[in-house]
TORKOL-69045 format. One record per residue (C-alpha): x, y, z. Coordinates in steps of 0.2 Angstrom, whole numbers, padded with zeros to 4 digits, always signed. Layout:
XYZ/...
END
This chain:
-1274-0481-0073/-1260-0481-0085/-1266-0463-0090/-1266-0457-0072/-1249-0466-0068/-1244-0456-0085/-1249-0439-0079/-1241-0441-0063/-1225-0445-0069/-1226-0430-0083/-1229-0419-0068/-1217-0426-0059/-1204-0423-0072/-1210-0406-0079/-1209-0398-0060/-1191-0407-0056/-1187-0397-0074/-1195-0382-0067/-1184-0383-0051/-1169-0388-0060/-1169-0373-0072/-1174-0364-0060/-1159-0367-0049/-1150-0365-0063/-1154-0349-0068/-1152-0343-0051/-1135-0347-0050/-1132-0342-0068/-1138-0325-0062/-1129-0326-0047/-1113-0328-0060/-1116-0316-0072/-1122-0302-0058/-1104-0306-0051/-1096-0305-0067/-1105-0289-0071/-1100-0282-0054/-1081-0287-0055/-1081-0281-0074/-1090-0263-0069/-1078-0262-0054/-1062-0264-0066/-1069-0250-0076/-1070-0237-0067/-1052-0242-0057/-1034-0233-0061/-1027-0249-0066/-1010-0244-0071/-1008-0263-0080/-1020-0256-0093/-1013-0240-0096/-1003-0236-0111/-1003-0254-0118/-0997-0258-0134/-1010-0265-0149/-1011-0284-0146/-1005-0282-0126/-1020-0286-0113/-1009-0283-0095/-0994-0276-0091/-0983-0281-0076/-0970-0267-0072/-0970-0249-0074/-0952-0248-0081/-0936-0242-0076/-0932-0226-0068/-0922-0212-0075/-0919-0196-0068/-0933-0184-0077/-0945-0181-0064/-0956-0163-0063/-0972-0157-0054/-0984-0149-0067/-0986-0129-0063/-1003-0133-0051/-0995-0145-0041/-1008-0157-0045/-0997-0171-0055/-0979-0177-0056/-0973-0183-0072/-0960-0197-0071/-0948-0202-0085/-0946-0220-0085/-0940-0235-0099/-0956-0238-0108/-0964-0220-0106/-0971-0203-0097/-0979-0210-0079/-0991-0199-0073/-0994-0198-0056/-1009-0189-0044/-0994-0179-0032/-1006-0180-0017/-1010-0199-0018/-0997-0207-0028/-1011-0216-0040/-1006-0220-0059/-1015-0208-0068/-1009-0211-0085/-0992-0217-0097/-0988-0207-0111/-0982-0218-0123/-0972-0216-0141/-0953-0215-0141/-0945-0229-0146/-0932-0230-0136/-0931-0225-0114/-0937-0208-0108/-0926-0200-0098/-0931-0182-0095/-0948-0172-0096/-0954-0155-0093/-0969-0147-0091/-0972-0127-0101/-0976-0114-0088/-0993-0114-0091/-0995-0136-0090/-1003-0136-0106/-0987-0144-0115/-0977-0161-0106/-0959-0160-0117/-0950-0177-0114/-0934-0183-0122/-0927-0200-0125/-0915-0209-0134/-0901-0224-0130/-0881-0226-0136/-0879-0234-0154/-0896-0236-0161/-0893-0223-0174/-0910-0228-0184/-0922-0221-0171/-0925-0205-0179/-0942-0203-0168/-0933-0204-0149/-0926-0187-0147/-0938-0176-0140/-0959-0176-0141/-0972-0162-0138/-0988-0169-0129/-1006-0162-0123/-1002-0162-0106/-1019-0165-0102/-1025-0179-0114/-1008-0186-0117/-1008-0184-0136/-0994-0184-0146/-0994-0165-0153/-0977-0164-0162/-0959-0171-0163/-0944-0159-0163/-0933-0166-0179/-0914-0162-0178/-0906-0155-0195/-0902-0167-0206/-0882-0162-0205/-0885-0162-0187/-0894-0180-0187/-0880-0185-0198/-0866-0181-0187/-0875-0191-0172/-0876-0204-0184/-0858-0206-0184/-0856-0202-0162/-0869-0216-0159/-0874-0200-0146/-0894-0201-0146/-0898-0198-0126/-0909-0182-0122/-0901-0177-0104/-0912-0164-0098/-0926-0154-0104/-0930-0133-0098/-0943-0124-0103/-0941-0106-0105/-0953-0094-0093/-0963-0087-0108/-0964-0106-0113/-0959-0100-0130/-0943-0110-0130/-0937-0128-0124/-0921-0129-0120/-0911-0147-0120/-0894-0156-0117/-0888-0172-0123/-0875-0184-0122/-0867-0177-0137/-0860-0163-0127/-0873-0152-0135/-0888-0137-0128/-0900-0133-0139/-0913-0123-0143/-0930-0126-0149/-0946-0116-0156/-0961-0123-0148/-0973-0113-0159/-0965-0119-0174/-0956-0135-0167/-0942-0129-0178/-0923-0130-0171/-0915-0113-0167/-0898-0117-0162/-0884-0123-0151/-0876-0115-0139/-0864-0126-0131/-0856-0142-0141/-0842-0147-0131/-0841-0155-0114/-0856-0166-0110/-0868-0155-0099/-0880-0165-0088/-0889-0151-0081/-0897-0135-0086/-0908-0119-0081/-0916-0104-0085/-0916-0089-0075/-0932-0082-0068/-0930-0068-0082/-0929-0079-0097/-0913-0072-0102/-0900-0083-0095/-0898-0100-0098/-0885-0109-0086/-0877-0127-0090/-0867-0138-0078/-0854-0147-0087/-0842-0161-0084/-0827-0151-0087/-0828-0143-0068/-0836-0129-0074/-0852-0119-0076/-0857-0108-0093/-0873-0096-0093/-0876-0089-0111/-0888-0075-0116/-0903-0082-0122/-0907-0066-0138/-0890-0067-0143/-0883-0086-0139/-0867-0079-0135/-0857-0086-0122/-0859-0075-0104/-0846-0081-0094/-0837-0096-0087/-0840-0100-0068/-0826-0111-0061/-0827-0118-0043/-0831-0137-0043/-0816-0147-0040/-0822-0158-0052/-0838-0163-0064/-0852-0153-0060/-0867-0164-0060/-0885-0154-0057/-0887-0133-0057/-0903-0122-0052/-0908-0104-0051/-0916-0097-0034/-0933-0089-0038/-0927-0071-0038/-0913-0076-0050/-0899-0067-0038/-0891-0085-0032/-0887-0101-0044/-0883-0117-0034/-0874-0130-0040/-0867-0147-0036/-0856-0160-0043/-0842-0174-0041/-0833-0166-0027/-0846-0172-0014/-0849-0151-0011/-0865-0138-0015/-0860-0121-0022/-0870-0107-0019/-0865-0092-0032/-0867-0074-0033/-0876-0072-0048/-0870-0052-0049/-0853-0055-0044/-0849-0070-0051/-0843-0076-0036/-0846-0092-0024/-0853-0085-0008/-0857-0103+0002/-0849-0120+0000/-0861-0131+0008/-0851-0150+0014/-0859-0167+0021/-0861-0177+0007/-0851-0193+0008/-0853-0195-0012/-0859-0186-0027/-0872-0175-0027/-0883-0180-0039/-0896-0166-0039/-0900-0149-0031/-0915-0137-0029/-0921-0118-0025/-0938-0121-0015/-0951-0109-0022/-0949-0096-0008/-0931-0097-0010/-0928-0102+0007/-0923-0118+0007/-0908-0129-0004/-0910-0146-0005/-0896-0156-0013/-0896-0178-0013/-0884-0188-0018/-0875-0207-0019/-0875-0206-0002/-0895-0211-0002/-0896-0195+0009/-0905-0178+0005/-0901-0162+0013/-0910-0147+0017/-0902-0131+0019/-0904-0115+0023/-0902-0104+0008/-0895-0087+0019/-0883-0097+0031/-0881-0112+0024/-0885-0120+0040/-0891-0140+0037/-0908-0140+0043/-0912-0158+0039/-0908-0174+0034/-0919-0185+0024/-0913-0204+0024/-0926-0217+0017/-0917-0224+0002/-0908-0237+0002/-0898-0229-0013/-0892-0218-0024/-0905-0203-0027/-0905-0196-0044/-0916-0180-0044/-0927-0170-0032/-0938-0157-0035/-0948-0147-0025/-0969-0144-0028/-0976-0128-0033/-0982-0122-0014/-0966-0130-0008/-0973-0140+0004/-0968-0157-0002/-0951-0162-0012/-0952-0177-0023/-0937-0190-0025/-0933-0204-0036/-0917-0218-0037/-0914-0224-0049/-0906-0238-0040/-0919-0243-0026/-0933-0241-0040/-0944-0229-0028/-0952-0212-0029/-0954-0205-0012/-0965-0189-0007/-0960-0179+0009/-0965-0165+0019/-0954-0151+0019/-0957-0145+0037/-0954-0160+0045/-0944-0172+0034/-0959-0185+0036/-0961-0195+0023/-0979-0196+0014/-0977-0207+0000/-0969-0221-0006/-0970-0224-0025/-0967-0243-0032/-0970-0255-0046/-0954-0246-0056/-0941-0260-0059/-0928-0267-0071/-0931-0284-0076/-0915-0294-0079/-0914-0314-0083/-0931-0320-0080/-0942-0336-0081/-0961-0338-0082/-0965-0354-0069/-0975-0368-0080/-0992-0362-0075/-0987-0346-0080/-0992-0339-0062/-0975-0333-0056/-0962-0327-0063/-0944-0326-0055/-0934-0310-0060/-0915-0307-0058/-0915-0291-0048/-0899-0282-0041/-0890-0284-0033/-0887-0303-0034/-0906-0306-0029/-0919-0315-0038/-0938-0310-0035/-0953-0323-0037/-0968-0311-0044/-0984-0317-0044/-0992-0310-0060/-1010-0312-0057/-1009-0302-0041/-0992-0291-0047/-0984-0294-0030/-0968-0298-0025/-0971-0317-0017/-0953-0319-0009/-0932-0312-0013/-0922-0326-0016/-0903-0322-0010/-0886-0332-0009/-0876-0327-0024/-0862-0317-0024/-0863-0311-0039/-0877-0307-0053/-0888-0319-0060/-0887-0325-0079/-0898-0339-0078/-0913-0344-0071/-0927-0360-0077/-0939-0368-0066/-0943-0388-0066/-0957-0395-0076/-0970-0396-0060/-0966-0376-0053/-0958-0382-0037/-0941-0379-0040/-0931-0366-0048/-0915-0368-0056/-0901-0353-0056/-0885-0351-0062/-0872-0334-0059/-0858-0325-0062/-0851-0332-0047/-0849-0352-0056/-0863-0358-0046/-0880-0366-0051/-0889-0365-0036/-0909-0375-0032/-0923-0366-0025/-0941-0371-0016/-0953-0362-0024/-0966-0362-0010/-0955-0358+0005/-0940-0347-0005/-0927-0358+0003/-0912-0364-0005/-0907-0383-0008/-0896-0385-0014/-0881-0380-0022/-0874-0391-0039/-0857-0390-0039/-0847-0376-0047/-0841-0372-0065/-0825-0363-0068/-0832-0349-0075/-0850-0340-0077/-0865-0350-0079/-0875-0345-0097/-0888-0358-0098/-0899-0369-0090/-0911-0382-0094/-0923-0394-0086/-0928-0410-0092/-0947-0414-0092/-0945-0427-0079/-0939-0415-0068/-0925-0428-0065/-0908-0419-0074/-0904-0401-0076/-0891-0397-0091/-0879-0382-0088/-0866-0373-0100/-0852-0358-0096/-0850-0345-0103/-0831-0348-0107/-0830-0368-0103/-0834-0381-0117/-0844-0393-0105/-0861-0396-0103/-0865-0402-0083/-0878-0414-0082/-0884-0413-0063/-0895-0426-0055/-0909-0413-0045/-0913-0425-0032/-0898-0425-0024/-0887-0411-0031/-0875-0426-0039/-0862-0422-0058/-0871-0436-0067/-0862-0435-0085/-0850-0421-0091/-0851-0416-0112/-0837-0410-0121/-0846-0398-0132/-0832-0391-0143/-0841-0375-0141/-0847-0364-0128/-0867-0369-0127/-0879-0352-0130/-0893-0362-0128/-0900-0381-0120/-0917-0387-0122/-0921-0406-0117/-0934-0417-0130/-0951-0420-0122/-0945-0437-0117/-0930-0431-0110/-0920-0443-0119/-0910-0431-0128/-0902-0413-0125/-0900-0403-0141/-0885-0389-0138/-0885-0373-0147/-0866-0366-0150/-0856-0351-0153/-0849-0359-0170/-0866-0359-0175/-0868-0380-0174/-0882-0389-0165/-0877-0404-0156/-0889-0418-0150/-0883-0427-0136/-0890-0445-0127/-0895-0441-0108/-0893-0457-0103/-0876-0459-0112/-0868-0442-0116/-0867-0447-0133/-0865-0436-0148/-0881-0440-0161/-0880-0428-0174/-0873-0411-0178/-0883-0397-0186/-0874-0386-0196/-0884-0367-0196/-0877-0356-0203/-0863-0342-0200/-0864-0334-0183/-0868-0341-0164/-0884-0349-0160/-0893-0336-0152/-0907-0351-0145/-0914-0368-0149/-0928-0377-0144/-0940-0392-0148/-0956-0394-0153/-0970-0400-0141/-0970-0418-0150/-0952-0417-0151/-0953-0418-0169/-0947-0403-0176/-0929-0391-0170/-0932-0373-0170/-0917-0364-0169/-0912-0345-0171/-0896-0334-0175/-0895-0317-0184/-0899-0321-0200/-0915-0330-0197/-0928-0344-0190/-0923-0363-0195/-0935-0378-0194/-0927-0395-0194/-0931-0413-0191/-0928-0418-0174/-0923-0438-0181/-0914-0435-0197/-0906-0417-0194/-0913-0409-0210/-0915-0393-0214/-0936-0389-0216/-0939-0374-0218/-0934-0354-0218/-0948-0347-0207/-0938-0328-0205/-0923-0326-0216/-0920-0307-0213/-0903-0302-0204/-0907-0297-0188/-0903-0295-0167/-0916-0311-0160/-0917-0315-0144/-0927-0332-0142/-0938-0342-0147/-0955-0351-0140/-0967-0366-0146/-0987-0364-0142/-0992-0378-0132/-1002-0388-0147/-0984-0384-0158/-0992-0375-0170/-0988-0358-0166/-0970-0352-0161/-0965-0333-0156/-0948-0325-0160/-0944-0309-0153/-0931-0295-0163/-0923-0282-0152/-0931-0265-0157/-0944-0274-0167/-0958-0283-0160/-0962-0299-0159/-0966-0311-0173/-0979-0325-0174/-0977-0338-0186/-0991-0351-0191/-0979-0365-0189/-0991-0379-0203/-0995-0363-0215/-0977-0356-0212/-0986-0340-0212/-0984-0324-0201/-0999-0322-0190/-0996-0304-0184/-0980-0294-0179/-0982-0287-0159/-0973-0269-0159/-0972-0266-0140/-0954-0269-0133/-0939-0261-0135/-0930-0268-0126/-0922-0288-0128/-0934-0300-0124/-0926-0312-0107/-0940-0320-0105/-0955-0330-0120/-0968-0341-0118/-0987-0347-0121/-1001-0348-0109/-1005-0366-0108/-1021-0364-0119/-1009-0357-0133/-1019-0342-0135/-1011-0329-0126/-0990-0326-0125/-0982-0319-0113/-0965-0310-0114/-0954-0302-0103/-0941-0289-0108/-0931-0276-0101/-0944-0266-0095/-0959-0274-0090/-0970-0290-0096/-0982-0291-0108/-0998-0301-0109/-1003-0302-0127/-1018-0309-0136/-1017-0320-0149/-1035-0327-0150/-1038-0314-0166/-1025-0321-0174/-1028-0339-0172/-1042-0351-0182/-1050-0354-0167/-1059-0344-0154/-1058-0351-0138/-1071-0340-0131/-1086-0345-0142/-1086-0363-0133/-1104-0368-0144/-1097-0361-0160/-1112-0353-0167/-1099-0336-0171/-1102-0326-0157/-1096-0325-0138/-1113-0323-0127/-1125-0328-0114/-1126-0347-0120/-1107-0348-0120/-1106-0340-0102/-1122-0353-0100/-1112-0370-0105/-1096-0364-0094/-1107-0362-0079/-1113-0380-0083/-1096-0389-0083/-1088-0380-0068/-1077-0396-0059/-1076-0402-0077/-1060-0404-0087/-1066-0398-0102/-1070-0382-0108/-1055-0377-0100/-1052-0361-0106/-1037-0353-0096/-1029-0371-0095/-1026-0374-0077/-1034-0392-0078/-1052-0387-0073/-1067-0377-0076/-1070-0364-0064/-1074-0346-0061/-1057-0341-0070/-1065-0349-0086/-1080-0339-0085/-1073-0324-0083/-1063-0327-0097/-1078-0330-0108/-1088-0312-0099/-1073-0301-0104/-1074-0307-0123/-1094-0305-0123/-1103-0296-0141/-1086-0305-0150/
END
C-alpha cells in the first residue's frame, strides 16, 4: 500500500514538474522570441541615437546644434547638414537620418559636396581654442563617411591664427572640376586648397571677414561677399584681384552665381537683394521686402528663379528676369540662415539656426513637404532622479521636460522673463526647482507642467540651486549676492537666510539634509547647519573659485572641484584626503555613483574622467564632448552615466570598466540563456533589479538580451 501510495505521489509530482517547466519554457520562449523580435527590429532601423557615437557612448539624445552649412549632394538624393557634434546626413525625399559624420573637434559649420558626390568637405572650428589643430577643414568618402584626409594650414599661417584666436571655417566651395576647394574663415581670409594633394595653394583675400563665397559656372572666377559693403571676384589661374563691386549699403552677408554665370546675386545687411550684371559690372535689379537681413540667397538650377531668406523668418522667391516676388514662404518662427535649392529644382531646403528646424518645400507651390527636428542647443539642464526626464533650458526663457527613453518633448515650461541659469528637480521627480536671470526661483509640477510657485526674489541672477533629500528645503545663491536662501518647498516661505562671505558656485545638501556644504568663488567650502544656519567648518581648496561640490552617497566623504584639480575630503573633520586629478584644467562638475564608489568629472574639450574612488584609480577617460558638460549623473544601478553638454546627451557604459558585471546575474563569466532564464523567474521581484527602477520586469531582461555571448 505504502509502495502504491509512493508511486502515486512521484507521479503526481514528476507531472506537476512536467507542467511547471513546461509553462515555463513557454513563457520563456515567449520572452526571448520578443526579445529577439525587438532586437532584430532595432537592427535593421535608421536610429539616429546610434549613429556616430563615440567609444563608450550607448544612445544619444539630440542631433546638435544648427549652423548654417547646408548642401544637396550633385544627385539630389542626400542633404548634408553641418551641425555642433558633426556632418547629419539626411535622405532629401523623406527626411530619415541616414548617417553622422563625425571627427572634428570642435562645431561644424560648413560643408560641401565635389561635383561628382564622391568627396563631402566640411569645416569647423570655434573662437580661442588655439590647440585644435584637427577642426579646420576634413575630406571624407562621401559615401561610406570615412575620414580620407585633413587640409593642415602652414605652419606660419597656423601660427598667426594662434595669436587671432580666429579658428572658424565660414564657408566651403568647390570648384566645377572639383580640383579645388575654396574656403573663408573668420580671420578675414579665402583660401585655396589642392584636393588631389590636400596641400594649401594660397590666399586670396586677407582682410575684411568674408561670409560668403562662389564659383562661376567656368571655374575661373571666384566671388566673395564681405563685411566691408562690398563684393571682390578674383581670377582663379592667376589669384589676382578682378575687380571690386560696390552697391550694398552695408555688410554683404551671402552671394551666388546664376547657372549661365551672366548674373551674380547678392544680399546683405541692408534688408535688399542685388542682382549684378556680370559683363558690365553693374547692378541691374534691386529687389526690396525683406523687414531684416538677408541671410542667404540662391540661383535655382534653371536660372529662373531667386530665392533670398532672411531675420525676418520669411523666404522669398523671385523672378530672376523681372524681379517680380513670386512667393512668399513663411513657416519659421525665426531667423533662417541658408537655403539652397536641389539639383532638379523642384524643392529648396532651409534651416534656422534659431527655431532649430530644416524645412523641405516645393518650389511650384510654396507647400511645405518636410519638417526636420531633433536639432537643438542644450543649455542648463537636469536629469530627474529616475533618470527618465530631463529638463532642458531652451530659448527663449523656456525650459523643456524630455523624456529620454522615448526622445520626446513631454511639456514647455514658460514664466520667466528672462534665461534660465538653474534648474534641479526634488529628490521624488515631482517637482522641479528653477532659478533665472530674472532674480526669480520659480517651482514646477512635473506631471502636469504647471507652475507653483514662485519663492521670492533675489536681487540679482540666480546661479545655483540645490534640493535637500527630504524634499523639504531648497538652498539658493546669486550670482553677485553673498546669501544663501533657504526656502521652505511646501509653502514657498524664506526659512533662514546665510551670509556666505562669497558668491556660492555650487550647493549640495548631506544625505541627511542636515547640512549644506557651499562651494565659493574664493575658493573656500563652507558647511552650514539647516536647521540653524550655522557656520561648521570652512575648507580651504586651493587658489581659484570652486567650480562644484558635492557629497558622497554616505555623506562621508566632500568631493569638490576647481582648475587645478579633484579634492576628496572628510565630511566630519574637514581634512584634506586625497588628490584624485591634480592637472590644471577647465572642469565643469562633478558626480558620485550611487554605491559611492565611482564619481565622473568632466573637462571641457577633454572627456570625461572616471575615477575608482576606494582604488583612487582612473577607470577610463570618455572622449565624446566638446562641449561644457551642464548636466552629470549615474543611472541608479551605477553602471551607466549620463551627461549632458552643449550638444546633445550622452549614455555611456560603464559596466566594462567596473568589477562587476551586472548582466551575468549567476556569475558563471558569461551573459546567456540561464541569466535571461533567472530574470524571467524573479519578474515582480526586487532583486535582480538590473536597470534600478525598484523591480524586476521586462526592462531587466532586455537589458540582459542586448549584452548576450558577453
Amino acid at each position: 500500500m505504502k509502495t502504491k501510495q509512493l508511486s502515486l505521489l512521484m507521479n503526481t509530482l514528476s507531472t506537476s514538474i512536467r507542467l511547471r517547466l513546461t509553462i515555463e519554457m513557454r513563457f520563456l520562449n515567449f520572452v526571448v522570441f520578443s526579445i529577439a523580435f525587438l532586437l532584430m527590429s532595432n537592427a535593421y532601423a535608421q536610429d539616429y541615437t546610434q549613429m556616430g557615437l563615440p567609444e563608450g557612448a550607448k544612445q544619444r539624445i539630440g542631433k546638435g546644434r544648427l549652423h548654417r552649412g547646408i548642401v544637396y549632394s550633385p544627385d539630389g538624393t542626400r542633404i548634408a547638414v553641418a551641425s555642433s557634434i558633426g556632418v547629419w546626413i539626411y535622405d532629401a525625399y523623406t527626411g530619415e537620418e541616414l548617417a553622422l559624420f563625425t571627427g572634428h573637434s570642435e562645431p561644424v559649420l560648413s560643408v560641401a559636396f565635389s561635383p561628382d558626390g564622391k568627396i563631402l568637405a566640411s569645416g569647423a572650428g570655434r573662437k580661442w581654442n588655439w590647440w585644435r589643430e584637427d577642426s579646420e577643414i576634413r575630406l571624407w568618402d562621401a559615401n561610406t563617411g570615412e575620414h580620407l584626409t585633413t587640409l593642415a594650414r602652414p605652419p606660419e599661417i597656423a601660427s598667426a591664427l594662434r595669436e587671432l584666436g580666429q579658428f572658424e571655417v565660414w564657408e566651403l566651395a568647390f570648384s566645377p572640376d572639383g580640383k579645388t576647394l575654396a574656403s573663408t574663415s573668420s580671420d578675414g581670409a579665402v583660401r585655396l586648397w589642392d584636393i588631389e594633394t590636400g596641400e594649401y595653394k594660397s590666399i586670396l583675400e586677407d582682410g575684411p571677414f568674408v561670409p560668403s563665397i562662389a564659383f562661376s559656372p567656368d571655374g575661373k572666377t571666384l566671388v566673395g561677399g564681405g563685411w566691408d559693403y562690398t563684393i571682390q571676384l578674383w581670377d582663379i589661374a592667376t589669384g589676382q584681384h578682378q575687380t571690386t563691386l560696390e552697391g550694398h549699403m552695408d555688410r554683404v552677408h551671402s552671394v551666388a552665381f546664376s547657372p549661365d554665370g551672366k548674373t551674380l546675386v547678392s544680399g546683405g545687411w541692408d534688408k535688399t537683394v542685388l542682382l549684378w550684371d556680370i559683363e558690365t559690372r553693374s547692378v541691374r535689379e534691386v529687389l526690396t521686402g525683406h523687414t531684416s537681413i538677408v541671410m542667404s540667397v540662391a540661383f535655382s538650377p534653371d536660372g529662373k528663379t531667386v530665392a533670398s531668406a532672411g531675420h525676418d523668418q520669411k523666404i522669398r522667391l523671385w523672378e530672376a528676369d523681372t524681379g517680380k516676388l513670386n512667393a512668399t514662404l513663411w513657416k519659421h518662427t525665426d531667423s533662417v540662415d541658408t537655403i539652397v535649392f536641389s539639383p532638379d529644382g523642384k524643392t529648396l531646403a532651409s534651416t534656422s539656426y534659431d527655431d532649430e528646424t530644416i524645412r523641405l518645400w516645393k518650389v511650384d507651390t510654396g507647400e511645405q513637404q518636410i519638417t526636420i527636428t531633433g536639432h537643438w542647443r542644450l543649455g542648463h539642464a537636469a536629469f530627474s532622479p529616475d533618470n527618465r526626464t530631463v529638463a532642458i533650458e531652451h530659448e527663449p526663457n523656456e525650459i523643456w521636460l524630455w523624456d529620454i527613453l522615448t526622445d520626446q518633448k513631454r511639456a514647455t515650461l514658460t514664466g520667466h522673463t528672462r534665461g534660465i541659469t538653474a534648474l534641479a528637480f526634488s529628490p521624488n521627480g515631482s517637482t522641479l526647482a528653477s532659478g533665472s536671470i530674472d532674480t526669480t526661483v520659480r517651482l514646477w509640477d512635473v506631471a502636469t507642467g504647471k507652475q507653483r510657485v514662485i519663492l521670492g526674489e533675489h536681487s540679482d541672477r540666480v546661479s545655483t540651486i540645490a534640493f535637500a533629500p527630504d524634499g523639504k528645503t531648497l538652498a539658493s545663491s546669486g550670482n553677485q549676492n553673498t546669501r544663501i536662501y533657504f526656502w521652505d518647498t511646501e509653502n514657498g516661505t524664506r526659512r533662514l537666510t546665510l551670509d556666505a562671505h562669497t558668491t556660492g558656485t555650487s550647493l549640495a545638501f548631506s544625505p541627511d539634509s542636515q547640512t549644506l556644504v557651499a562651494g565659493g568663488s574664493d575658493g573656500n567650502i563652507r558647511l552650514w547647519d539647516v536647521d540653524t544656519g550655522e557656520l561648521r567648518t570652512t575648507i580651504y581648496e586651493d587658489d581659484g573659485s570652486i567650480q562644484d561640490v558635492t557629497f558622497s552617497p554616505d555623506g562621508k566623504t566632500i568631493a569638490s572641484i576647481n582648475g587645478h584639480g579633484v579634492y576628496l575630503w572628510d565630511a566630519d573633520t574637514g581634512q584634506h584626503r586625497t588628490t584624485l586629478w591634480g592637472r590644471t584644467g577647465n572642469y565643469a562638475m562633478l558626480a558620485f555613483a550611487a554605491d559611492g564608489t565611482t564619481i565622473a568629472v568632466p573637462r571641457i574639450g577633454d572627456g570625461i574622467y572616471v575615477w575608482d574612488v576606494r582604488a583612487e584609480e582612473l577607470h577610463t577617460t570618455f572622449e565624446g564632448p566638446v562641449f561644457e558638460t551642464v548636466a552629470l549623473t549615474f543611472w541608479p544601478d551605477s553602471h551607466s552615466l549620463i551627461s549632458a553638454d552643449y550638444a546633445s546627451i550622452l549614455l555611456w557604459d560603464l559596466a566594462p570598466f567596473l568589477t562587476e558585471t551586472p548582466w551575468d546575474v549567476n556569475s558563471d563569466g558569461v551573459v546567456n540563456i540561464l541569466d535571461l532564464t533567472l530574470v524571467a523567474s524573479q519578474f515582480g521581484q526586487k532583486t535582480p533589479d538590473l536597470n534600478g527602477d525598484g523591480i524586476v520586469n521586462i526592462l531587466d531582461l532586455t537589458l540582459v538580451a542586448q549584452h548576450l555571448g558577453e
